[in-house]
N, C-alpha and C positions, 0 to 999 in steps of 0.2 A: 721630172719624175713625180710622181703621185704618192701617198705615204698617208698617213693617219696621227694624231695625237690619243693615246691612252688614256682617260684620266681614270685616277684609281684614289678609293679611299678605304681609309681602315687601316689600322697597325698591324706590321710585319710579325709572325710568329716568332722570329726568332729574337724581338724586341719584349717578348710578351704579352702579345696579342691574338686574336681570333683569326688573322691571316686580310691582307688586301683583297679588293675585290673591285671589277675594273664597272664603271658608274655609267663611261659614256666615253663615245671615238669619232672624234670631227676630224672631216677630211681637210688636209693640208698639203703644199707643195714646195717640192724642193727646189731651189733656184739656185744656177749656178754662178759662181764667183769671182763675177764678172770686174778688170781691173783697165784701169787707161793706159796704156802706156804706146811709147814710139815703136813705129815697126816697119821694115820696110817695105812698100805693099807697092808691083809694078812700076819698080826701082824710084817711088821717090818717100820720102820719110813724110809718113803722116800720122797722125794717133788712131789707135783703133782700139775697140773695146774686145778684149777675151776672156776665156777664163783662166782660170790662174793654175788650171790643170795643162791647160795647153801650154801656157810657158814655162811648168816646170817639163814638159818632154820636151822641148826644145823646136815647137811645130813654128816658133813666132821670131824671127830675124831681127833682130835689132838693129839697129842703124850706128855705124862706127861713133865714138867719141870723137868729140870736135875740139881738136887744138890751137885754133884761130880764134880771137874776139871780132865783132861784129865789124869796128868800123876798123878792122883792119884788112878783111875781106873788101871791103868796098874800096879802099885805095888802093889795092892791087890789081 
């Protein structure tokens, strides 16, 4: 998304002033909030990056918690 900065100077009337007045508007961009985390992507667990609106609607699978340590899977 695309957006603007305002910038303004001069005191607020209701401070005791003559009222703000806006000086100058540079374009900026909004970038989404984007997080690491594990997900299960064509059943195997790898990390991927989304944003963190996705994961709170629930678009992102997580991958089950692991009750095994490492080198106990491999002697089994």
């Amino acid at each position: 998304m695309k957006g603007r900065i305002i910038w303004r100077s001069g005191k607020a009337k209701k401070s005791g002033g003559i009222g703000t007045h806006i000086t100058a508007k540079t374009k900026r961009r909004f970038m989404p909030n984007l997080q690491r985390v594990k997900a299960v992507v064509d059943g195997e667990v790898r990390y991927v990056r989304v944003a963190a609106s996705a994961i709170k609607k629930g678009l992102v699978i997580r991958p089950p918690k692991r009750t095994w340590k490492k080198g106990e899977a491999a002697a089994s």
